[in-house]
One Martini backbone bead per residue (centre of mass of N, CA, C, O) as a GRO file, in nm:
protein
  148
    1UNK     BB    1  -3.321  -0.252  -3.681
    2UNK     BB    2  -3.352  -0.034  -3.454
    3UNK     BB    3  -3.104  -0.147  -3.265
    4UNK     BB    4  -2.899  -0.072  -3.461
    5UNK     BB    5  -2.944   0.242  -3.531
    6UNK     BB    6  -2.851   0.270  -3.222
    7UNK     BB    7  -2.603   0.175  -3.235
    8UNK     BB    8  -2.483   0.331  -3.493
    9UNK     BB    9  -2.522   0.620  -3.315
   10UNK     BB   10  -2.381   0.566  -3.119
   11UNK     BB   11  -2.118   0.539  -3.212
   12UNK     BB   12  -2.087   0.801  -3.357
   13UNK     BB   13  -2.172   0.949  -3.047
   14UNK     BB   14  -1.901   0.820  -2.941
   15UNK     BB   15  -1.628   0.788  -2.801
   16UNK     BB   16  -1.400   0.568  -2.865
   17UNK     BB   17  -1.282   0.633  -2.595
   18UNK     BB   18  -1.348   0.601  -2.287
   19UNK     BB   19  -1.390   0.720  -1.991
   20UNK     BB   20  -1.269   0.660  -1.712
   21UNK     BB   21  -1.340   0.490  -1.403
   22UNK     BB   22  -1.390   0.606  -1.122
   23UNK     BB   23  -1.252   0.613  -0.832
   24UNK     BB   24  -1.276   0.503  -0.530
   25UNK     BB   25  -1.297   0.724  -0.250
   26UNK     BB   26  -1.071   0.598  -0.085
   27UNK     BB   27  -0.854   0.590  -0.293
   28UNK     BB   28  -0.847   0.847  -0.322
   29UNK     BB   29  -0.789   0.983  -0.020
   30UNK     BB   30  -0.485   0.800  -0.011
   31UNK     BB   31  -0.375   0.945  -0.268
   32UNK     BB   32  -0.379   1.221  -0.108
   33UNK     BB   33  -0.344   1.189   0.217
   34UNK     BB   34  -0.045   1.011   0.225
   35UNK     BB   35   0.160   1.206   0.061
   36UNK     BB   36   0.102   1.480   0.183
   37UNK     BB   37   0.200   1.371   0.459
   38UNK     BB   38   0.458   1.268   0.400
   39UNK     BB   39   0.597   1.533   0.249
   40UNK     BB   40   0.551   1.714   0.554
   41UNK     BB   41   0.755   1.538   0.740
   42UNK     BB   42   0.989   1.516   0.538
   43UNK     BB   43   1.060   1.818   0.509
   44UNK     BB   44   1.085   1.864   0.834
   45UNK     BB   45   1.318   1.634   0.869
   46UNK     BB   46   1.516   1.756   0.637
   47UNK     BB   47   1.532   2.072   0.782
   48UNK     BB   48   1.625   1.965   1.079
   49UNK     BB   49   1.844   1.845   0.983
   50UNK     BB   50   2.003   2.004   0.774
   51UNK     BB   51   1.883   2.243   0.740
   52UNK     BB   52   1.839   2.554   0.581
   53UNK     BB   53   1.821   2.517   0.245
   54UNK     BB   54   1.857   2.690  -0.011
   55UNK     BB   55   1.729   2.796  -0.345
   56UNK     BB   56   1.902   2.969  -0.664
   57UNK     BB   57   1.737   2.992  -0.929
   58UNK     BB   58   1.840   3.246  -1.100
   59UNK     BB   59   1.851   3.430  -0.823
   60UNK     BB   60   1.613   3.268  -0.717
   61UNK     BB   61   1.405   3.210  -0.431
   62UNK     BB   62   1.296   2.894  -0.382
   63UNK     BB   63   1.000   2.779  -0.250
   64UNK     BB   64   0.828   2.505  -0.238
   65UNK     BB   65   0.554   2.585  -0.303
   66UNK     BB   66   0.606   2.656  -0.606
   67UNK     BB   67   0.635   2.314  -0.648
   68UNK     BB   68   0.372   2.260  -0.562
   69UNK     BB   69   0.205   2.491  -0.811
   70UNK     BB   70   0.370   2.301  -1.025
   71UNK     BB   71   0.176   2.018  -0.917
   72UNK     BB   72  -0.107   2.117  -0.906
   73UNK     BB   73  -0.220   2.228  -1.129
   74UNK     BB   74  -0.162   1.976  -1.361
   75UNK     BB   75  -0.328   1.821  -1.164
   76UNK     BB   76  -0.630   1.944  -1.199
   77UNK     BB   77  -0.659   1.964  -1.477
   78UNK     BB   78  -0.647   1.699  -1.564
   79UNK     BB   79  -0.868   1.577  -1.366
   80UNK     BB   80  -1.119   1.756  -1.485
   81UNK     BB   81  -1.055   1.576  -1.800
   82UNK     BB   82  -0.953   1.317  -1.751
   83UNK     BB   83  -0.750   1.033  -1.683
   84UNK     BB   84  -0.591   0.710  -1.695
   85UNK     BB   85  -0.380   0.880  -1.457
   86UNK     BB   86  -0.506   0.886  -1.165
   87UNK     BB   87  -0.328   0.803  -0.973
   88UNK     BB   88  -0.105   0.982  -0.998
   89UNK     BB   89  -0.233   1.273  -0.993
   90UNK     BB   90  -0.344   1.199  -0.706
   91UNK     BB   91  -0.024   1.197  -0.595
   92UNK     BB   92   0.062   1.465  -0.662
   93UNK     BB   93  -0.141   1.625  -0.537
   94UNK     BB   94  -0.064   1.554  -0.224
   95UNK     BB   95   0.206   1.678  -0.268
   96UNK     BB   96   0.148   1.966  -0.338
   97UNK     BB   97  -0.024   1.999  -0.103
   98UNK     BB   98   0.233   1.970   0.122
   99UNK     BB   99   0.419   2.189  -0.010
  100UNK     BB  100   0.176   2.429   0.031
  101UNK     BB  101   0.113   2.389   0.367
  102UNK     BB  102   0.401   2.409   0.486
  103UNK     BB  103   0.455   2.758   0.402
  104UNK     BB  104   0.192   2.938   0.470
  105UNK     BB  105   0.290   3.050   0.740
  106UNK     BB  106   0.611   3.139   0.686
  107UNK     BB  107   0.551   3.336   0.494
  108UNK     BB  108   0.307   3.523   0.617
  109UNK     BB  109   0.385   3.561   0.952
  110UNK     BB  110   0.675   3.567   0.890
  111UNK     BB  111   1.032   3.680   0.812
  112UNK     BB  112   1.127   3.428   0.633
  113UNK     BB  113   1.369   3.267   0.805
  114UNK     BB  114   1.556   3.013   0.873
  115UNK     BB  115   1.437   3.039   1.195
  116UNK     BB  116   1.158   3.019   1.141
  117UNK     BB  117   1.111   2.790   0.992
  118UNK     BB  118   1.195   2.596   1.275
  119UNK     BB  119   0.979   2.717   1.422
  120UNK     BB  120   0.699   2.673   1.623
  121UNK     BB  121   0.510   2.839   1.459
  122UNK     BB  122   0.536   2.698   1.185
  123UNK     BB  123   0.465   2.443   1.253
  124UNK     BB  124   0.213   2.473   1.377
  125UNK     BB  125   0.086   2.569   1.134
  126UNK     BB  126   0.120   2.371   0.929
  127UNK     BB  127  -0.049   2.139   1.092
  128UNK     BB  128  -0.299   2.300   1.083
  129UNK     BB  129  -0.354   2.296   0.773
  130UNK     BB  130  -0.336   1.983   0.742
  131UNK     BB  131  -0.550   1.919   0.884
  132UNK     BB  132  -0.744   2.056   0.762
  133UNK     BB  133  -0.728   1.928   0.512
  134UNK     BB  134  -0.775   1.646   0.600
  135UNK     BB  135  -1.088   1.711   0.695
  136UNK     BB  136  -1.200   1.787   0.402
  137UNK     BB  137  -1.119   1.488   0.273
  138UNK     BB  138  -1.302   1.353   0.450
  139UNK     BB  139  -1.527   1.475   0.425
  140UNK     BB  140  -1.575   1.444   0.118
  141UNK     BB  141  -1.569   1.121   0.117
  142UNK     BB  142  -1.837   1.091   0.323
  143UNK     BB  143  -2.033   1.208   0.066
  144UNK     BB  144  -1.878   0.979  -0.130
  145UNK     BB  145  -1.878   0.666  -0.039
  146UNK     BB  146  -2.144   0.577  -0.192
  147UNK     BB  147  -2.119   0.639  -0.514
  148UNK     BB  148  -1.885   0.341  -0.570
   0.00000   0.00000   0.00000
């Protein structure tokens, strides 16, 4: 009876939908740091190779960073409050700081010129910040990779 009762606040208690499963530290890592590396590389060598277009929707010069900040944003807070697309959501995350750490050396350093995105110091610059990103997701990863 006891054992019943205590089943029954706990159903009561407890949303229906359980809160899903957290993924393993590793596979955390590797959605978020293999998509970021792909990004920023793919992004090099289409600017590199195609040379800078800028986009200008409504007259307005779009740089990547802005469409990082709008999938990094929805990115986190969905992660925050858990959504049952881990997955997706950890590979947008990937993305969106990819298209975000490639830009911030040529906005703030640089004279922000179509030559200034492709010369040396922009790259090593994005380089510099990428490493530096993906060393913090290691880090991250060694402190937690016992608790799954």
């Amino acid at each position: 009876m006891r054992n019943q009762l205590r089943r029954a606040v706990y159903n009561l208690t407890t949303p229906m939908t359980q809160a899903p499963k957290p993924l393993p530290a590793k596979q955390t890592l590797l959605l978020i740091l293999v998509p970021m590396l792909v990004t920023v590389v793919a992004l090099r060598l289409y600017l590199h190779l195609v040379h800078v277009q800028h986009i200008y929707p409504g007259g307005y010069l779009a740089h990547h960073l802005f469409f990082g900040v709008l999938i990094v944003l929805p990115a986190a807070f969905v992660l925050a409050f858990g959504t049952r697309y881990q997955t997706v959501v950890r590979v947008a995350l990937g993305i969106g700081a990819g298209l975000i750490l490639d830009e911030i050396v040529y906005l703030v350093a640089t004279r922000a010129s179509d030559a200034d995105y492709v010369s040396r110091g922009s790259l090593v610059g994005s380089a510099v910040f990428v490493v530096l990103a993906a060393l913090l997701l290691v880090i991250l990863y060694t402190t937690r990779r016992n608790d799954s």
